[in-house]
N, C-alpha and C positions, 0 to 999 in steps of 0.2 A: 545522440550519446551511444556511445560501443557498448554494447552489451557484454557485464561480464560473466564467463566459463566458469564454472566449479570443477575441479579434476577433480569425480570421484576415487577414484585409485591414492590419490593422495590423500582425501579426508579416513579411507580406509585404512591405510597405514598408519595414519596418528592415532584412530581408535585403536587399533590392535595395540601400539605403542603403550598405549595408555592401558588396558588392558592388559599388559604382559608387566608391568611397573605395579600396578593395581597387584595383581595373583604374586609376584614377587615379592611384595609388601607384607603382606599376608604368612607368605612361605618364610618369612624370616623370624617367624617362632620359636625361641629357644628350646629346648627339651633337658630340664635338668637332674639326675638321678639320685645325687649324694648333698647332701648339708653342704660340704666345703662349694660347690660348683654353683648353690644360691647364694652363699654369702660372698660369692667374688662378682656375679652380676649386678646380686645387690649394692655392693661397693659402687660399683659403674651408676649404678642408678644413682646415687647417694652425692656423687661425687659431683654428678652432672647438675646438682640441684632439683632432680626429679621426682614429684611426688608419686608415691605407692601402695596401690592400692592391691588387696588381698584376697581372693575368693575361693575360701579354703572347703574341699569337694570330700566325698568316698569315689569317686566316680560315677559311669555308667550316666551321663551327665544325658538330660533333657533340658526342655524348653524353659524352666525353671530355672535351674544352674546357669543358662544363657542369658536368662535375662539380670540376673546375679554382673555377669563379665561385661554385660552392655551399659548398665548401671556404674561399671568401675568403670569403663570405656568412658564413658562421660564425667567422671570426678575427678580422674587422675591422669597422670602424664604416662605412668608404666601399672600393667596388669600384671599379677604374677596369679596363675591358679595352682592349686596344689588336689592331687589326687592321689588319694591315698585310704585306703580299706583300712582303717585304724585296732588294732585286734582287742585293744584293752577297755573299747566300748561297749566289744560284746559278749553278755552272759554264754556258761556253758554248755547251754540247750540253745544258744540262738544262733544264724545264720552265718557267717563268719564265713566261712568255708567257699560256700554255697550264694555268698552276695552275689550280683552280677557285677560283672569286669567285661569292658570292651575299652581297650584304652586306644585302640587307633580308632575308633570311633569319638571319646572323646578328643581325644586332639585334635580330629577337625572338626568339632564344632568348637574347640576354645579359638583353634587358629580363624574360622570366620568368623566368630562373636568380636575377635580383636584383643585376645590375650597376647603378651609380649612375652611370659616366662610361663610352660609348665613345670613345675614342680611333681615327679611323677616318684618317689623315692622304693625301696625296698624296706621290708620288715626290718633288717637287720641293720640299716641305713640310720632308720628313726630311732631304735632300739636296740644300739651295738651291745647293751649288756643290761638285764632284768633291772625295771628302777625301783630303786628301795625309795624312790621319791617321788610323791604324787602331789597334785591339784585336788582338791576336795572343796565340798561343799555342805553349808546344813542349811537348815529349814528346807530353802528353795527346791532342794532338790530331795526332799525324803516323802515326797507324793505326785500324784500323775502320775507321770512316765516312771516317775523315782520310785514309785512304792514297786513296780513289778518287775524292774529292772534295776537290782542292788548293784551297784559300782559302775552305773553304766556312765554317769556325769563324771566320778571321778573321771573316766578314759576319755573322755571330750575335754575336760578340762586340762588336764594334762596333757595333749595333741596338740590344743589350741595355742595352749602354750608355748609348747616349744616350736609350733609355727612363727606365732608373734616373735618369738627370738632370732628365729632363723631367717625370718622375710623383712623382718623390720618396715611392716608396714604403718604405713598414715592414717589409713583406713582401711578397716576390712567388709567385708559385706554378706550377710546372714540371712537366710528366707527367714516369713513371720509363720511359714509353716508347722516349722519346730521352735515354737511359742516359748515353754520353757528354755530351753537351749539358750535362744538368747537371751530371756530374762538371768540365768545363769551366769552368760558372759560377759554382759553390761555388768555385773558385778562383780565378775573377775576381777574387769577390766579396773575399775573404783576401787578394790580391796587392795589390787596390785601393785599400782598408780602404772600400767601399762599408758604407756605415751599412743595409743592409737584412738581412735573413730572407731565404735560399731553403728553401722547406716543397715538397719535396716528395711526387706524389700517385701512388698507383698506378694502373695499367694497368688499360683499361676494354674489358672486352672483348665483342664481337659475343656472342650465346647459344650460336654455335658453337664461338667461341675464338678466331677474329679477332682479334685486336687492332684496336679502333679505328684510322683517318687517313684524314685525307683523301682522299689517293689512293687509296685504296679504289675512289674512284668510277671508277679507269680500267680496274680492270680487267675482262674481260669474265666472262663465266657460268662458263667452263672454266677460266679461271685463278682466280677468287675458291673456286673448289673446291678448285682445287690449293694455292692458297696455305695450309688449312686444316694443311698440312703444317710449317710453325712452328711451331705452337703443340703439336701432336701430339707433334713430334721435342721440343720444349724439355718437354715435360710428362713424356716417358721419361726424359729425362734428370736430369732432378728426383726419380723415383720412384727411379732408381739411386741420386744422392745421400743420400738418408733411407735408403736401403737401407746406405749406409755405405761407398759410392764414393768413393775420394778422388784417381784419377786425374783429375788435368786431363786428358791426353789420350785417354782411354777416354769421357770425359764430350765431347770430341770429337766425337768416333768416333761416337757415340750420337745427336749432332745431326747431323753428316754426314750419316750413311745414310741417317736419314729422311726429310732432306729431298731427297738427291738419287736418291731413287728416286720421287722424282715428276717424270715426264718433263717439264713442263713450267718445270720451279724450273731458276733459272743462280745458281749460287750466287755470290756477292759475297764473303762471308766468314763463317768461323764460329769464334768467338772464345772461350775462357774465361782471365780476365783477372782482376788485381786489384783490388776495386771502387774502391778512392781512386786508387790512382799509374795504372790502365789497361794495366800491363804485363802479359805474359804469366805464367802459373804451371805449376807440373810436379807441383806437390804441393799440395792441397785446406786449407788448414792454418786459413785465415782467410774474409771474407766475399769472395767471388767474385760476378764478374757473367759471367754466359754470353751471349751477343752474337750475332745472327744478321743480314746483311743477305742480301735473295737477290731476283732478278728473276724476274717475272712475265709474259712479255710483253715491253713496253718498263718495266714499273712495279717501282720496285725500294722493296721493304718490308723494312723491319726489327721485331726485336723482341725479345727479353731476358725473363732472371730474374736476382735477387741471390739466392745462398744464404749464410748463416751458420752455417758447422758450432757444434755445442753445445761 
C-alpha cells in the first residue's frame, strides 16, 4: 500500500484560515453610542427571530462581568452589554467622578467573552433633559445598602429601565453579588409586567475569596489584605449553618466579630434577612440571605450568601 504524504504547508494554511475567520468573528462586534443606533440593531435582531440577551455593566468590566456575557453567550442568540457610569445612582459624597473607566479595555474583553452589541452611550445620550420621572422603590429598598445610600435604587431602577426599553431584551443577566439589586429588580420586573428574564449569576471570586468589583482597584496593599475578612467571616458562618445553626442572630454574631477584628474594616452593616421580602429574621426557617457592607479605607465593599435550610 502507498503510503500517504501530509503537506504540512497546506494543513498550515487551513489553520491560519480558520484562525483569521475565528479573530474576524470576534472583530465583528458592534459599538453602539446613541439610543436610536440600539434600537435599529435591535430591529435586526428582532426581526431575524433572535433571542436577546442583556448584560447591563458600569464598566471597567472583570472576570465577573465576563462571566455575566458567557452566561448569555450560552442562553441566547444575540448579546448586547451595555456600559455605562450611571450618575443618578450615585450620592453626593460618593465616587461618580472618580469610578474607574477603561472602555477599550472593556471592549475586548466583552468582544472575547462573545458579546455581539456594546452599548457604550454618553450622559447626555441616556439623559437628554433632567427626568421629572423616576423608578422607585419601598420596603425593599429603605435598608442595607438602602439605608446609607438614599436614592441610590431609585437611579438603578430607573437605568434599568430605560435599558429594558431600549435593548428589548428576553433576558437579562444580574451578579448575586449585589444581592439587593436584584431582589429589587425581580420586582421591578413583576410590578412592571416587564416581558423579560432576570437569570441570575453567582459570585466570582478573586483565588483568595475576594469577591470580584470594581472597586477593588482602590483599595491599597493593607486594606485588599484586610478586606479578605468578608469572605473568611461569611465562610464561618456558613459552616455554623450546615452545622445546623438556626440563629439569625448568632449567625450575626459570627459575621460581626470577624469582620471587626480586623482593625482596618468600619463596618457599614451586617445583615441576615429574608431573601425575597429583605426583611429581618429571628428564626432560620427559610432561604435567607446574609448581607455585609463594610469600608476599607474610603472604599466600601460588600458581599453575601443565600442559604436554603433542607
Amino acid at each position: 500500500m502507498k503510503k500517504q504524504h501530509t503537506d504540512s504547508s497546506s494543513q498550515t494554511s487551513v489553520l491560519e484560515e480558520k484562525a483569521l475567520d475565528a479573530r474576524m468573528e470576534r472583530e465583528a462586534m458592534e459599538i453602539a453610542t446613541t439610543v436610536q443606533d440600539v434600537r435599529t440593531v435591535v430591529k435586526f435582531y428582532q426581526n431575524a427571530q433572535e433571542s436577546i440577551g442583556l448584560v447591563p455593566t458600569m464598566g471597567y468590566l472583570h472576570m465577573g462581568h465576563v462571566s455575566l456575557i458567557e452566561k448569555a453567550r450560552k442562553s441566547c442568540d444575540r448579546v448586547i452589554v451595555s456600559i455605562f457610569v450611571n450618575p443618578i445612582q450615585f450620592g453626593p459624597n460618593e465616587d461618580f467622578t472618580h469610578y474607574p473607566r477603561d472602555l477599550e479595555h472593556d471592549l475586548e474583553l466583552c468582544r472575547d467573552a462573545g458579546a455581539d452589541l456594546v452599548f457604550a452611550p454618553e450622559v447626555a445620550d441616556m439623559y437628554p433633559k433632567p427626568n421629572l420621572i423616576f423608578a422607585d422603590v419601598k420596603t425593599l429598598g429603605d435598608h442595607l445598602c438602602g439605608a446609607s445610600r438614599p436614592g441610590h435604587f431609585q437611579g438603578v431602577l430607573t437605568v434599568v429601565a430605560k435599558l429594558f426599553n431600549i435593548c428589548q431584551p428576553d433576558l437579562a443577566f444580574f451578579g448575586e453579588k449585589d444581592a439587593q439589586q436584584l431582589a429589587i429588580i425581580r420586582r421591578m420586573v413583576t410590578d412592571f409586567n416587564f416581558p423579560v428574564e432576570i437569570v441570575p449569576c453567582p459570585i466570582i471570586r478573586e483565588a483568595d475569596g475576594l469577591a470580584m468589583s470594581s472597586r477593588n482597584v482602590y483599595l491599597s496593599e493593607q486594606e485588599r489584605a484586610a478586606a479578605l475578612s468578608l469572605s473568611r467571616s461569611l465562610e464561618k458562618a456558613w459552616q455554623a449553618l450546615e452545622a445546623g445553626e438556626r440563629s439569625a442572630g448568632a449567625i450575626r454574631d459570627i459575621i460581626h466579630s470577624g469582620i471587626s477584628a480586623e482593625p482596618l474594616a468600619r463596618i457599614d452593616y451586617v445583615e441576615v434577612v429574608d431573601s425575597e421580602t429583605l426583611q429581618p429574621v429571628a428564626t432560620i426557617s427559610s432561604s435567607i440571605l446574609a448581607a455585609v457592607a463594610v469600608f476599607f479605607g474610603k472604599t466600601r465593599l460588600i458581599d453575601n450568601f443565600t442559604f436554603r435550610p433542607e
